[in-house]
C-alpha positions in Angstrom: -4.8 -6.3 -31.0 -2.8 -2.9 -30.4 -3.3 -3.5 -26.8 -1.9 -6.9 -26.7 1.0 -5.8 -28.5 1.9 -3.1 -26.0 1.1 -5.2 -22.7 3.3 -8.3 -24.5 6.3 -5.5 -24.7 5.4 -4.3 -21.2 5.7 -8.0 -20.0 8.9 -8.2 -21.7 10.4 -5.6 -20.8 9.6 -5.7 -17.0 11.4 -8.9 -17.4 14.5 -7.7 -18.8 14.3 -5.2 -16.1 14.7 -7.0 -13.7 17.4 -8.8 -15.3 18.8 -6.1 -15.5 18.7 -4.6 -12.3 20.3 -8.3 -10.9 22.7 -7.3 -12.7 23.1 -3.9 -11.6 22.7 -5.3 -8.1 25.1 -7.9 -8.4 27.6 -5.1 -9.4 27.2 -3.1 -6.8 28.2 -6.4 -4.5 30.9 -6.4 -6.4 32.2 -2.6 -6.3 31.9 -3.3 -2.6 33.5 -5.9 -2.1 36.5 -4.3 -4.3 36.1 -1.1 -1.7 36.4 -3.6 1.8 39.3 -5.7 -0.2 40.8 -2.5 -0.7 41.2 -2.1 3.0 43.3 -5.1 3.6 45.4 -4.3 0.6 44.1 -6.6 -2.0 41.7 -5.6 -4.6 39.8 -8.0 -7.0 40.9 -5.0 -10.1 38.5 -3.8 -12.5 35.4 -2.2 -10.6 35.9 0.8 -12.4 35.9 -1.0 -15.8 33.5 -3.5 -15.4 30.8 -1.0 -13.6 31.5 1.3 -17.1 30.5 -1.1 -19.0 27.3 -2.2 -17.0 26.5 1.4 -16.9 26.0 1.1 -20.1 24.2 -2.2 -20.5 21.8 -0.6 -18.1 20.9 2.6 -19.9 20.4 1.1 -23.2 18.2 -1.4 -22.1 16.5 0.0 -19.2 15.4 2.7 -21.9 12.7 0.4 -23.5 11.2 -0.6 -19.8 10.7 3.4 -18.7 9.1 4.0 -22.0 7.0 1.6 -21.8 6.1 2.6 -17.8 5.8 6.4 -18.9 8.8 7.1 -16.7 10.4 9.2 -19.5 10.6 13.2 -18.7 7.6 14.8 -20.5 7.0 18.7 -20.5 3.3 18.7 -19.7 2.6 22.7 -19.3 1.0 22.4 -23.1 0.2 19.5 -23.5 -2.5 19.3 -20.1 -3.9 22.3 -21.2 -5.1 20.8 -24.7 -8.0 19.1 -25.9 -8.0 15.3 -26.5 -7.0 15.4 -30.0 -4.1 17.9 -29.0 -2.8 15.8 -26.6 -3.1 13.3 -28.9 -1.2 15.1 -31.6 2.0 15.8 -29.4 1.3 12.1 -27.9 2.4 11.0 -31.6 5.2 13.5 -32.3 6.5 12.2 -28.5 6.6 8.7 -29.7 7.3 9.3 -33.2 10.6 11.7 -32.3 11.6 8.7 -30.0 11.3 6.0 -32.9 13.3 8.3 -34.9 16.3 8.8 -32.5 16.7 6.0 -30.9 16.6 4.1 -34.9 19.3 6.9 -35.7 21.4 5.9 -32.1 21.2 2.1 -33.1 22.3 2.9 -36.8 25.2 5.1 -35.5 25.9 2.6 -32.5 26.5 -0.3 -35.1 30.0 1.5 -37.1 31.4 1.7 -33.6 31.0 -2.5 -32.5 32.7 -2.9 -36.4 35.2 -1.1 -36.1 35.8 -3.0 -32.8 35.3 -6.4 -34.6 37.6 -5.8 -37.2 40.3 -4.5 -35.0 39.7 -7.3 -32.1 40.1 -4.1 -29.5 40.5 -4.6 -26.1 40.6 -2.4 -23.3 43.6 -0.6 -22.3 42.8 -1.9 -19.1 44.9 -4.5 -16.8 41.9 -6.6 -17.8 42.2 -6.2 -21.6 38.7 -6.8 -21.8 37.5 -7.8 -25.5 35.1 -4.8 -26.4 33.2 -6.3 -28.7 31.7 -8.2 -25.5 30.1 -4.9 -23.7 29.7 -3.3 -26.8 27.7 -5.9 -28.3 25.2 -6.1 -25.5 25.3 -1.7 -25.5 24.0 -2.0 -29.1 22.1 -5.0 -28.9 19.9 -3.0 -26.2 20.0 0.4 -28.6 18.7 -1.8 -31.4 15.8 -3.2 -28.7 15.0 0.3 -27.8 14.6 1.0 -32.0 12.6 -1.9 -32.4 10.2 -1.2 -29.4 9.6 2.3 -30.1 8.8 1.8 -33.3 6.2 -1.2 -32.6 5.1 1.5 -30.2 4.4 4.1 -32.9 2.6 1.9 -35.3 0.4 0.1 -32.1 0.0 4.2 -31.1 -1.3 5.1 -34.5 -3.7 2.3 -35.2 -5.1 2.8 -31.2 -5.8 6.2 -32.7 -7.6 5.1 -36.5 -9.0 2.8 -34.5 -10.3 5.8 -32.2 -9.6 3.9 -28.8 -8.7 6.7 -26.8 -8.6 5.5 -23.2 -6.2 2.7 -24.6 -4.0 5.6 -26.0 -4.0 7.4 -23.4 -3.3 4.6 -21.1 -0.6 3.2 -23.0 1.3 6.3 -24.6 -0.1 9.3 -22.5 1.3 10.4 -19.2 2.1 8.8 -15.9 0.1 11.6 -14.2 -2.7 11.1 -16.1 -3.0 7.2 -16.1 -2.8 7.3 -12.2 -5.1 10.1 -12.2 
């Protein structure tokens, strides 16, 4: 059951992925075709604004995705040199540390898209761009990040009650290891 959990939010997220990185893509088409309009003295206006706010858009949502890959920066010089139940242990607190900030970003990220709301900010930008609009998809993808790694930590635990270590290790171990 654990298993099918995680491989449903690796599905998902390798989706969203790759809608994100169309978007990312398409952006960069964009800031280019801003740079060549540049040369003939017209400019479509906004790259730098718009590529801010898809910046963003990407790091809060591409988040989920490399957790779920094990893309994320580990410090393996303890952790390799540990027994399975070690590895196990700092497996947890590596998941569980990640559930907790990224719950604490998401709680943190929601005062600032209310405070935009009940202002109706916009950009100080020649676009005036409505904030609520990126800032709503920024925390919409903090809250997905919350929400994943915490499925994460309960799928983790029960995969370890459940003592199915190769699934563990597979699914919240390290990249190095899994390809190993």
């Amino acid at each position: 059951m654990f298993e099918r959990i995680v491989d449903a939010l690796r599905r998902l997220n390798r989706l969203i992925a790759l809608i994100v990185g169309v978007v990312l893509a398409l952006t960069v088409l964009f800031i280019l075709a801003d740079i060549t309009l540049r040369q003939f003295g017209r400019s479509f206006g906004g790259s730098d604004e718009i590529s801010g706010y898809v910046m963003a858009v990407v790091a809060s949502w591409g988040l989920p995705f490399a957790l779920l890959e094990l893309a994320h920066v580990r410090i393996d010089l303890l952790r390799l040199r540990l027994a399975t139940t070690g590895r196990s242990v700092l497996d947890i607190l590596a998941i569980s540390t990640t559930a907790a900030v990224t719950s604490v970003v998401a709680w943190q990220a929601w005062p600032v898209l209310e405070k935009t709301l009940d202002r109706g900010s916009r950009a100080n930008t020649p676009l005036e761009t409505p904030l609520w609009i990126p800032q709503a998809i920024w925390f919409s993808g903090w809250v997905w990040f919350a929400l994943v790694s915490t499925i994460l930590l309960f799928c983790a635990i029960g995969l370890l009650a459940r003592r199915r270590m190769a699934s563990f290790e597979r699914s919240f171990g390290t990249a190095a290891e899994v390809e190993a």
